[in-house]
PyMOL commands that place a pseudoatom at each C-alpha (Angstrom):
pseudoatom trace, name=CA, resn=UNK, resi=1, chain=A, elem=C, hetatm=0, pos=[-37.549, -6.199, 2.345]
pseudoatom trace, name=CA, resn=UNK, resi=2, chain=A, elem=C, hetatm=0, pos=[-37.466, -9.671, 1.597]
pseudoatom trace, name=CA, resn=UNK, resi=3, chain=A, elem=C, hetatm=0, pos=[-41.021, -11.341, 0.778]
pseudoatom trace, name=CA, resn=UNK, resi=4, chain=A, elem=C, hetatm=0, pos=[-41.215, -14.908, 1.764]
pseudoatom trace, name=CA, resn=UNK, resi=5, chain=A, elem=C, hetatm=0, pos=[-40.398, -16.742, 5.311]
pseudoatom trace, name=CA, resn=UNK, resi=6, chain=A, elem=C, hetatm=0, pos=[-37.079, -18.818, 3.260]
pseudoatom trace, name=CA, resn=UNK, resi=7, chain=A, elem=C, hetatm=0, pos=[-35.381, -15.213, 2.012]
pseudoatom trace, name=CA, resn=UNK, resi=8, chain=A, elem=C, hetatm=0, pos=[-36.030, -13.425, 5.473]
pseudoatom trace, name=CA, resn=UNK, resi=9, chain=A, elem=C, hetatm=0, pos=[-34.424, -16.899, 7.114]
pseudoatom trace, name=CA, resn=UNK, resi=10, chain=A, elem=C, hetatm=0, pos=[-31.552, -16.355, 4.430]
pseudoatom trace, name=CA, resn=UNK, resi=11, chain=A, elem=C, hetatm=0, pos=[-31.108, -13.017, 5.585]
pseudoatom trace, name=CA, resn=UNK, resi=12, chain=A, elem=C, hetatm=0, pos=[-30.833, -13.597, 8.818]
pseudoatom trace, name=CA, resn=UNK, resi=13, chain=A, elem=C, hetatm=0, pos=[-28.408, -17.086, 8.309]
pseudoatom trace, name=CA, resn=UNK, resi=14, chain=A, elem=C, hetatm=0, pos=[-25.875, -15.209, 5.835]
pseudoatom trace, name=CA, resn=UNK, resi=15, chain=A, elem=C, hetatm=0, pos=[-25.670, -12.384, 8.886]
pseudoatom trace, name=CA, resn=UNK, resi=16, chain=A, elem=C, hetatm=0, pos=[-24.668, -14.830, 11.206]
pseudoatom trace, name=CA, resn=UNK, resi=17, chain=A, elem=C, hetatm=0, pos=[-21.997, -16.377, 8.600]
pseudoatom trace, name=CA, resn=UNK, resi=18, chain=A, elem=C, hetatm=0, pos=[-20.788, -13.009, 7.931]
pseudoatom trace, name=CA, resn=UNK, resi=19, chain=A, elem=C, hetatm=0, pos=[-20.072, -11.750, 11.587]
pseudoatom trace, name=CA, resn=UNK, resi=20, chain=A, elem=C, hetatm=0, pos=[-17.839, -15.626, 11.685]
pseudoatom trace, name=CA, resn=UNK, resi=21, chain=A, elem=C, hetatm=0, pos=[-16.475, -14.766, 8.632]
pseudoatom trace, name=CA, resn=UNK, resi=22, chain=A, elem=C, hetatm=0, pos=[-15.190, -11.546, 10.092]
pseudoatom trace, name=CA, resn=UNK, resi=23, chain=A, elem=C, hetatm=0, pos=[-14.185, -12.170, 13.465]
pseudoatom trace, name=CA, resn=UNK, resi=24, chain=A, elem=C, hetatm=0, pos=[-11.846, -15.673, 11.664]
pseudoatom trace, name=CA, resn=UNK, resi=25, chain=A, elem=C, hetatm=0, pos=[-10.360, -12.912, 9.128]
pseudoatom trace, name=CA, resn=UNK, resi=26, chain=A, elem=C, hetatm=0, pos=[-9.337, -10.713, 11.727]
pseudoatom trace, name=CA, resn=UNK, resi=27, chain=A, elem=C, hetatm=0, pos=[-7.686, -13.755, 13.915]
pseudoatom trace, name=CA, resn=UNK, resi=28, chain=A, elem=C, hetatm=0, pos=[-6.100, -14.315, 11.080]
pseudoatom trace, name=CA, resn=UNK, resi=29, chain=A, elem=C, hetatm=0, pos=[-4.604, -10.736, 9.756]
pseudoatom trace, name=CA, resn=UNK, resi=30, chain=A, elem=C, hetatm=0, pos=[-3.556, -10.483, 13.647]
pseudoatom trace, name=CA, resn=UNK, resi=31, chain=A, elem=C, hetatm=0, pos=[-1.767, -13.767, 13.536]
pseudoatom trace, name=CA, resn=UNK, resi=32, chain=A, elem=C, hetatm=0, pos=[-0.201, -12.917, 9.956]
pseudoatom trace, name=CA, resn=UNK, resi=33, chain=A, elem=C, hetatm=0, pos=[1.108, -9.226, 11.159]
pseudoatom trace, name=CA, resn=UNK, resi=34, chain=A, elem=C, hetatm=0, pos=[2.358, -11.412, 14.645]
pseudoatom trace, name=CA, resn=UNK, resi=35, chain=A, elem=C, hetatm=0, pos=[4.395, -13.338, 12.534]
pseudoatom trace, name=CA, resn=UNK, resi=36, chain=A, elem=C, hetatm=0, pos=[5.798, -10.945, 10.250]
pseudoatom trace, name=CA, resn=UNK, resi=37, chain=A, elem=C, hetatm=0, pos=[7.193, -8.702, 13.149]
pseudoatom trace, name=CA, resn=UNK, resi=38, chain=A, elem=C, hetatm=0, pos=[8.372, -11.676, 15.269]
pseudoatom trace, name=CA, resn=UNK, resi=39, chain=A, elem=C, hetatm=0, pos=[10.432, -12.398, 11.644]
pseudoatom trace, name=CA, resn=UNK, resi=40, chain=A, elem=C, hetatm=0, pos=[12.064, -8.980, 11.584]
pseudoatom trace, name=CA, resn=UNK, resi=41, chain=A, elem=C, hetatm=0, pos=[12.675, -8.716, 15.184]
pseudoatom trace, name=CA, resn=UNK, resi=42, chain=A, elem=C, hetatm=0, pos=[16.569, -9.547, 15.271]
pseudoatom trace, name=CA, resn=UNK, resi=43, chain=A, elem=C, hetatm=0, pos=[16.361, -10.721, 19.501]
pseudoatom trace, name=CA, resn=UNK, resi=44, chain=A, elem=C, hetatm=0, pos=[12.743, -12.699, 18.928]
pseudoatom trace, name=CA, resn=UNK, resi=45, chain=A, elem=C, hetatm=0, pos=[12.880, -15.957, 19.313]
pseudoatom trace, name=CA, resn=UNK, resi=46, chain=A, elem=C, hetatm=0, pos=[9.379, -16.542, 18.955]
pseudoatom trace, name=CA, resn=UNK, resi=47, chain=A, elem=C, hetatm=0, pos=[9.780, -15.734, 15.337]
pseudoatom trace, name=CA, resn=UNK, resi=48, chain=A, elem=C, hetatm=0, pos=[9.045, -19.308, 14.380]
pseudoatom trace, name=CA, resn=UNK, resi=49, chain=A, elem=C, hetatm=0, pos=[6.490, -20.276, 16.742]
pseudoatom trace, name=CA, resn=UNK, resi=50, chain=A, elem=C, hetatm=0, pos=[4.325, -17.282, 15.485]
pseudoatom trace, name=CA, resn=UNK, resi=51, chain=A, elem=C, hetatm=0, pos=[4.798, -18.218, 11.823]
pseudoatom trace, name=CA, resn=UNK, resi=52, chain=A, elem=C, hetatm=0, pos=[3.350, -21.745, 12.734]
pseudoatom trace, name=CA, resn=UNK, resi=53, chain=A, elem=C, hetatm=0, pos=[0.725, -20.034, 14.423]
pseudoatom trace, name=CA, resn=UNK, resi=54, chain=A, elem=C, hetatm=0, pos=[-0.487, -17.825, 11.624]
pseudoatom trace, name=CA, resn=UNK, resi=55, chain=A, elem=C, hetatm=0, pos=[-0.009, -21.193, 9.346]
pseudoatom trace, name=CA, resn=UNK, resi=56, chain=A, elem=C, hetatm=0, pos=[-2.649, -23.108, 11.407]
pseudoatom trace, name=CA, resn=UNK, resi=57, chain=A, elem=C, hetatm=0, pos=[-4.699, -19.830, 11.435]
pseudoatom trace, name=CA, resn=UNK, resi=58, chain=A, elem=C, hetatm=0, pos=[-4.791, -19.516, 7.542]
pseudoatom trace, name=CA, resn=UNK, resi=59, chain=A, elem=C, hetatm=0, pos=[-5.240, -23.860, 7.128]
pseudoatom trace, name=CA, resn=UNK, resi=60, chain=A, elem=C, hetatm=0, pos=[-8.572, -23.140, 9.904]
pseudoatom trace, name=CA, resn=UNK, resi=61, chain=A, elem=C, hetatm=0, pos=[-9.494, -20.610, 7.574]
pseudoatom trace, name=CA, resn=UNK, resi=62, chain=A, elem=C, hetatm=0, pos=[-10.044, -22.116, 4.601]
pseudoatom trace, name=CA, resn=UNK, resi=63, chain=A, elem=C, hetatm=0, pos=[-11.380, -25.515, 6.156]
pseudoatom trace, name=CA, resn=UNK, resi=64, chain=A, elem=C, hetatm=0, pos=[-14.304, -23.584, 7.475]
pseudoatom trace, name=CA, resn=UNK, resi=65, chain=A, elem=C, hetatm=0, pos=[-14.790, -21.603, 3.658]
pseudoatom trace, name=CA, resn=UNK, resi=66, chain=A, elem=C, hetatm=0, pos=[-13.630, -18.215, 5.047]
pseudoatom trace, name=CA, resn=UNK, resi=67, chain=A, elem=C, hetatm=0, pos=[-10.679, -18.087, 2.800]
pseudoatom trace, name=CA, resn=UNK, resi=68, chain=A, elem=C, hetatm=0, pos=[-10.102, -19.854, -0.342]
pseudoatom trace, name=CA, resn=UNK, resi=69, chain=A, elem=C, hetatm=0, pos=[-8.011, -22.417, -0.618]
pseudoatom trace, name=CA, resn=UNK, resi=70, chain=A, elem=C, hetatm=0, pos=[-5.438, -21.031, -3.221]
pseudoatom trace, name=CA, resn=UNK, resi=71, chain=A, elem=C, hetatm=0, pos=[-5.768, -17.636, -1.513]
pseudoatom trace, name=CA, resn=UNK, resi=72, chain=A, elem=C, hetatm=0, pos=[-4.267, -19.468, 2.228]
pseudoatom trace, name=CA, resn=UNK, resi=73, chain=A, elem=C, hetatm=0, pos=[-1.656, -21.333, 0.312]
pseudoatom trace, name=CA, resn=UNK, resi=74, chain=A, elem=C, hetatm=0, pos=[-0.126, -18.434, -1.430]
pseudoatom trace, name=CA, resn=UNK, resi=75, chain=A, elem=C, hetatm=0, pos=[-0.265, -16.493, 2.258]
pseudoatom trace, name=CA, resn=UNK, resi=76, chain=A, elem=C, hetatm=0, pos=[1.369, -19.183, 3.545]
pseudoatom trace, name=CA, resn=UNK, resi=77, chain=A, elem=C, hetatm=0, pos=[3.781, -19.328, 1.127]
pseudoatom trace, name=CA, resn=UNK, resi=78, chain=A, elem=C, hetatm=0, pos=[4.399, -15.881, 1.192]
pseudoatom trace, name=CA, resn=UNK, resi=79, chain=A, elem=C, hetatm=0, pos=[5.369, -16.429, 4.987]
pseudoatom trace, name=CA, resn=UNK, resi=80, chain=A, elem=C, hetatm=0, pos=[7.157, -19.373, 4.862]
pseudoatom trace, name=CA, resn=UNK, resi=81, chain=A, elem=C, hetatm=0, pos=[9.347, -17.778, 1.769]
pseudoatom trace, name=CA, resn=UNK, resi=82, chain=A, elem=C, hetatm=0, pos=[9.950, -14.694, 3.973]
pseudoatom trace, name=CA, resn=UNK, resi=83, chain=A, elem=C, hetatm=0, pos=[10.788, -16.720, 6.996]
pseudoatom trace, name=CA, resn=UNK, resi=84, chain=A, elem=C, hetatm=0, pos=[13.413, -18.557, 5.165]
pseudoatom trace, name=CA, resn=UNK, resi=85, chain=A, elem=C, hetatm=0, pos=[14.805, -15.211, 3.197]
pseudoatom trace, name=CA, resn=UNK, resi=86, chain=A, elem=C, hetatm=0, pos=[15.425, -14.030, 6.745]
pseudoatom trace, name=CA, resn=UNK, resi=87, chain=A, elem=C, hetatm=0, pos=[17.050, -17.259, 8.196]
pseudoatom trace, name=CA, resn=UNK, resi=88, chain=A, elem=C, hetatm=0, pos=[19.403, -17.361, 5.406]
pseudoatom trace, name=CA, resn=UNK, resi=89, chain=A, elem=C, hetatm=0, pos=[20.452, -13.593, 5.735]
pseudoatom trace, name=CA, resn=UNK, resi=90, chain=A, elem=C, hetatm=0, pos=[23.617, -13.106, 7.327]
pseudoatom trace, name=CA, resn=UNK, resi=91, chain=A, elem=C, hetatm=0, pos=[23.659, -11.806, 10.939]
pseudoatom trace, name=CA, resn=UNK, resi=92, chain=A, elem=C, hetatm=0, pos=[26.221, -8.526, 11.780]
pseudoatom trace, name=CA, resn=UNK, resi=93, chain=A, elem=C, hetatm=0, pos=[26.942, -5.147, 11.715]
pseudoatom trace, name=CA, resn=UNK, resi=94, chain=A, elem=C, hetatm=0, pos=[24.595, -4.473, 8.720]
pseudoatom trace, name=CA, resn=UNK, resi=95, chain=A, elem=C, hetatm=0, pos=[22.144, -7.161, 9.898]
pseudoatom trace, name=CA, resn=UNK, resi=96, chain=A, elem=C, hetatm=0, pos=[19.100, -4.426, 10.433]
pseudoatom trace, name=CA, resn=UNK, resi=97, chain=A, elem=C, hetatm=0, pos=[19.848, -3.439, 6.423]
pseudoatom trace, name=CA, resn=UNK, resi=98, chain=A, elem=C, hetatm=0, pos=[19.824, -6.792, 5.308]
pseudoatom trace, name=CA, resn=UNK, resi=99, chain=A, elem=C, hetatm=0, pos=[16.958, -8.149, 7.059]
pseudoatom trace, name=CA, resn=UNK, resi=100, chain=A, elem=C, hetatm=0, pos=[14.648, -5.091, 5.693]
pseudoatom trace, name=CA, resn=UNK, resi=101, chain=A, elem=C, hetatm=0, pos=[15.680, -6.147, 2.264]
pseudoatom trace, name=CA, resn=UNK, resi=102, chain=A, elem=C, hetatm=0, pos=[15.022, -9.829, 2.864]
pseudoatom trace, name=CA, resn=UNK, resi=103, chain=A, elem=C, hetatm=0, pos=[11.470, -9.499, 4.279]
pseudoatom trace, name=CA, resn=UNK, resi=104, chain=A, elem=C, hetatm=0, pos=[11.034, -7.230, 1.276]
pseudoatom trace, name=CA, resn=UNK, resi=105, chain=A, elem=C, hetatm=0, pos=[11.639, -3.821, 2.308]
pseudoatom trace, name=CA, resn=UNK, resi=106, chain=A, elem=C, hetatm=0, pos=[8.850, -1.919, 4.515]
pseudoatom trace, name=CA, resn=UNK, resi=107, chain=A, elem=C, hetatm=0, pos=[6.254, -5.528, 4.283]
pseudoatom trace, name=CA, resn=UNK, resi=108, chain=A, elem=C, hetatm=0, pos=[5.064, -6.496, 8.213]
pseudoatom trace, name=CA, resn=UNK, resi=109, chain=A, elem=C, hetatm=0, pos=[5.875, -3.049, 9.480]
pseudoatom trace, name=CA, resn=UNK, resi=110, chain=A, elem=C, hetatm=0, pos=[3.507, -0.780, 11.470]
pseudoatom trace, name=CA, resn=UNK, resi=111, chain=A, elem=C, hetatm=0, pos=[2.474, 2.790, 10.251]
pseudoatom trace, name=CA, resn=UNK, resi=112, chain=A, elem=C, hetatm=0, pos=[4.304, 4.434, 12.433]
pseudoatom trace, name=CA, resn=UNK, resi=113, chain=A, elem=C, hetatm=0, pos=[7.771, 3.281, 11.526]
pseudoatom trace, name=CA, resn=UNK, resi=114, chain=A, elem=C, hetatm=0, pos=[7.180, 4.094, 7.690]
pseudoatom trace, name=CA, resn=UNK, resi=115, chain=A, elem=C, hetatm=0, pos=[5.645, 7.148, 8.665]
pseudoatom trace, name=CA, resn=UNK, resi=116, chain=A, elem=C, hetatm=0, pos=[8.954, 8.267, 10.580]
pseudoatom trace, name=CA, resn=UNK, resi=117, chain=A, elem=C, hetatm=0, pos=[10.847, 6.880, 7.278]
pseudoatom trace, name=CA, resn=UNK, resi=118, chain=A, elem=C, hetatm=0, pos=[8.879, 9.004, 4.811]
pseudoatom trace, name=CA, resn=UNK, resi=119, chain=A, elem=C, hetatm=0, pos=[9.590, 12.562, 7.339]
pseudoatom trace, name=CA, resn=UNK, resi=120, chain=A, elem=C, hetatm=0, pos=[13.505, 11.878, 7.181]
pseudoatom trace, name=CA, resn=UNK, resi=121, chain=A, elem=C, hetatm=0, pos=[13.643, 11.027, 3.699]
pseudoatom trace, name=CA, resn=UNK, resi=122, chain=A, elem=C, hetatm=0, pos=[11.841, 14.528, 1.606]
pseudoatom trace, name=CA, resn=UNK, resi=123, chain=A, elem=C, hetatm=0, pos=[14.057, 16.662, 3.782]
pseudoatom trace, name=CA, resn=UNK, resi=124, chain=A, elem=C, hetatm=0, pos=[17.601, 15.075, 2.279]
pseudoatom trace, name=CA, resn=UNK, resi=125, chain=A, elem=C, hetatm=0, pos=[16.130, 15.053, -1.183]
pseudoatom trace, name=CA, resn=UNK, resi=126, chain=A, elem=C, hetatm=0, pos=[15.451, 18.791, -1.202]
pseudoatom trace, name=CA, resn=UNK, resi=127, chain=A, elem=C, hetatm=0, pos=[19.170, 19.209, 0.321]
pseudoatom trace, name=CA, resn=UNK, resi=128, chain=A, elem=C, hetatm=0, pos=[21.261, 17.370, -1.943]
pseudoatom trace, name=CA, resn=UNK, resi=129, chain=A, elem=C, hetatm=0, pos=[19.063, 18.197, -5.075]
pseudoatom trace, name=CA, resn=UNK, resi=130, chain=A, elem=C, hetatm=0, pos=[21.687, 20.599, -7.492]
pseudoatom trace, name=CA, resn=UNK, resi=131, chain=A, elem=C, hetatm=0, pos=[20.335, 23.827, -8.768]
pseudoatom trace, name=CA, resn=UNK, resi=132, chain=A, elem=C, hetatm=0, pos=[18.967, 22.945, -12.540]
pseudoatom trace, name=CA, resn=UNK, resi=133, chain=A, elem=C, hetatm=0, pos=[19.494, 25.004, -15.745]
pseudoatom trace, name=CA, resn=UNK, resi=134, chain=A, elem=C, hetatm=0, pos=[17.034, 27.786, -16.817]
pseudoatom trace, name=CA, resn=UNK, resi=135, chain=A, elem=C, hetatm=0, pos=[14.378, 26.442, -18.886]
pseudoatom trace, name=CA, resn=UNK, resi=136, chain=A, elem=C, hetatm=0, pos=[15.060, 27.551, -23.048]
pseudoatom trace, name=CA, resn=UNK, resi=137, chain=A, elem=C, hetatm=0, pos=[12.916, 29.837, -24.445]
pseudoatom trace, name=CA, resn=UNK, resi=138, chain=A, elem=C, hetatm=0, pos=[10.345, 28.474, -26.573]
pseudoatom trace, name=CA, resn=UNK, resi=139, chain=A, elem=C, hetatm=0, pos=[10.811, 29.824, -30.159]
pseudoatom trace, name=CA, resn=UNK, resi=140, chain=A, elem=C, hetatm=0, pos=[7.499, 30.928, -31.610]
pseudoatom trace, name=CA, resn=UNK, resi=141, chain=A, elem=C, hetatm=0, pos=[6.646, 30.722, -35.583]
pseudoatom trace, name=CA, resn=UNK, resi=142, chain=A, elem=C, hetatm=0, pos=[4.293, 32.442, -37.318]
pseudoatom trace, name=CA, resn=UNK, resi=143, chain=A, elem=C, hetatm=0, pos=[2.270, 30.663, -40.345]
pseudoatom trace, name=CA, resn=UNK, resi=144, chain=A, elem=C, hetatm=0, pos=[0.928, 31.898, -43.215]
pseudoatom trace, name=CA, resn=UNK, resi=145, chain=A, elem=C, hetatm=0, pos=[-3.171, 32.332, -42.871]
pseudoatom trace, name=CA, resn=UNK, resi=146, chain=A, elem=C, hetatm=0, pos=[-3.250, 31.905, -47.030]
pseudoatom trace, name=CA, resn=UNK, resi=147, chain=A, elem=C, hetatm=0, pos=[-2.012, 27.928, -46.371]
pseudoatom trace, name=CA, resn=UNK, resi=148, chain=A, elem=C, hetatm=0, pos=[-4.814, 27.431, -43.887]
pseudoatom trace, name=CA, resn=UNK, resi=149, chain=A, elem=C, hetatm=0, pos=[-7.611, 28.964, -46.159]
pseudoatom trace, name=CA, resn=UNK, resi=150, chain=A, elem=C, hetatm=0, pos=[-6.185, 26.950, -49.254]
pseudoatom trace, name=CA, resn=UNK, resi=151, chain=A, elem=C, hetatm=0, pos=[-7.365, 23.566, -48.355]
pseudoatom trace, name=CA, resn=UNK, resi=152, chain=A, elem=C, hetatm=0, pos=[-10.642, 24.705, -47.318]
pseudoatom trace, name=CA, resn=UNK, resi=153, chain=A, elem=C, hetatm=0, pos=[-11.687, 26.773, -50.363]
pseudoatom trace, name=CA, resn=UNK, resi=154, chain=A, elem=C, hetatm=0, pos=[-10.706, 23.034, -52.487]
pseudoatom trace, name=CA, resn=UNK, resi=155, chain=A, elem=C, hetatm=0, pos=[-13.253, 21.440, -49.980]
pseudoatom trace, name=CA, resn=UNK, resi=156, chain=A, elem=C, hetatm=0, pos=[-15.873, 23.487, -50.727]
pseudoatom trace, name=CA, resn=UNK, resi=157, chain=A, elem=C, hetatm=0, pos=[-15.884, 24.235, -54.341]
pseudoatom trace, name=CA, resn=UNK, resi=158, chain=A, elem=C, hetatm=0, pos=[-18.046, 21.646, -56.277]
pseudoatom trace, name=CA, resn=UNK, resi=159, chain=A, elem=C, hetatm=0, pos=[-16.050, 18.635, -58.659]
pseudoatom trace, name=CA, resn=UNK, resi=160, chain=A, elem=C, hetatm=0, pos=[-16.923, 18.458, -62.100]
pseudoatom trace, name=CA, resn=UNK, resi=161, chain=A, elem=C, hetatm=0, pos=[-18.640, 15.208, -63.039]
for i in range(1, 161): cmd.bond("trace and resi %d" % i, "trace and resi %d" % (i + 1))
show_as sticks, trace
zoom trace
């Protein structure tokens, strides 16, 4: 427990700064993750919109000292980067393929679509796997216990001065 009237006031000021500091970090994950599946929707049209949302989030953030400054520029580049990787990728019939490798394979998606990817995948690995060979037998050899003993008896035997 803290001693003095200024440490229990510093106690109680750094919990009020940490409950903003929170509640600003999760406005800003939420507008991030937003974003990132407006991006890899293929119909959105929000997509942009929601990037420049999560941009003003991030700038807000660091302003106020939640976030670091280099730490909201390299999330916003990160966004902007994959924003323009998926503008740039060609729309058709393998547009869904495309797009997942552009935003960077399974980035911005929620746990249940990569747990439904993980379940289809194990099950045609163990299909197409080919039966292997039998392992070789290990050949054993036997060494001679008069080698072993040889180097010890020269330890121990006392040198001449």
């Amino acid at each position: 427990m803290a001693n003095s009237r200024s440490a229990r006031k510093r106690i109680r000021s750094s919990e009020r700064k940490h409950e903003r500091n929170r509640a600003v970090k999760s406005a800003v994950r939420t507008k991030v993750i937003k974003a990132r599946h407006a991006l890899l929707d293929e119909g959105s049209t929000g997509g942009p919109t929601e990037v420049l949302a999560a941009i003003r989030a991030l700038d807000r953030a660091a302003e106020k000292g939640v976030l670091l400054p280099n730490n909201a520029r390299r999330r916003k580049s990160r966004l902007a980067s994959m924003a323009a990787r998926l503008s740039n990728v060609a729309e058709g019939a393998e547009g869904a393929a495309v797009r997942s490798a552009a935003a960077g394979g399974a980035k911005g998606r929620s746990a249940k679509q990569q747990s439904r990817a993980t379940i289809a995948k194990p099950a045609a690995k163990t299909a197409a796997k080919p039966a292997g060979k039998a392992p070789a037998a290990k050949a054993t050899t036997v060494k001679a216990p008069a080698a072993k003993a040889a180097p010890k008896a020269a330890a121990k035997a006392p040198k001449a001065k």
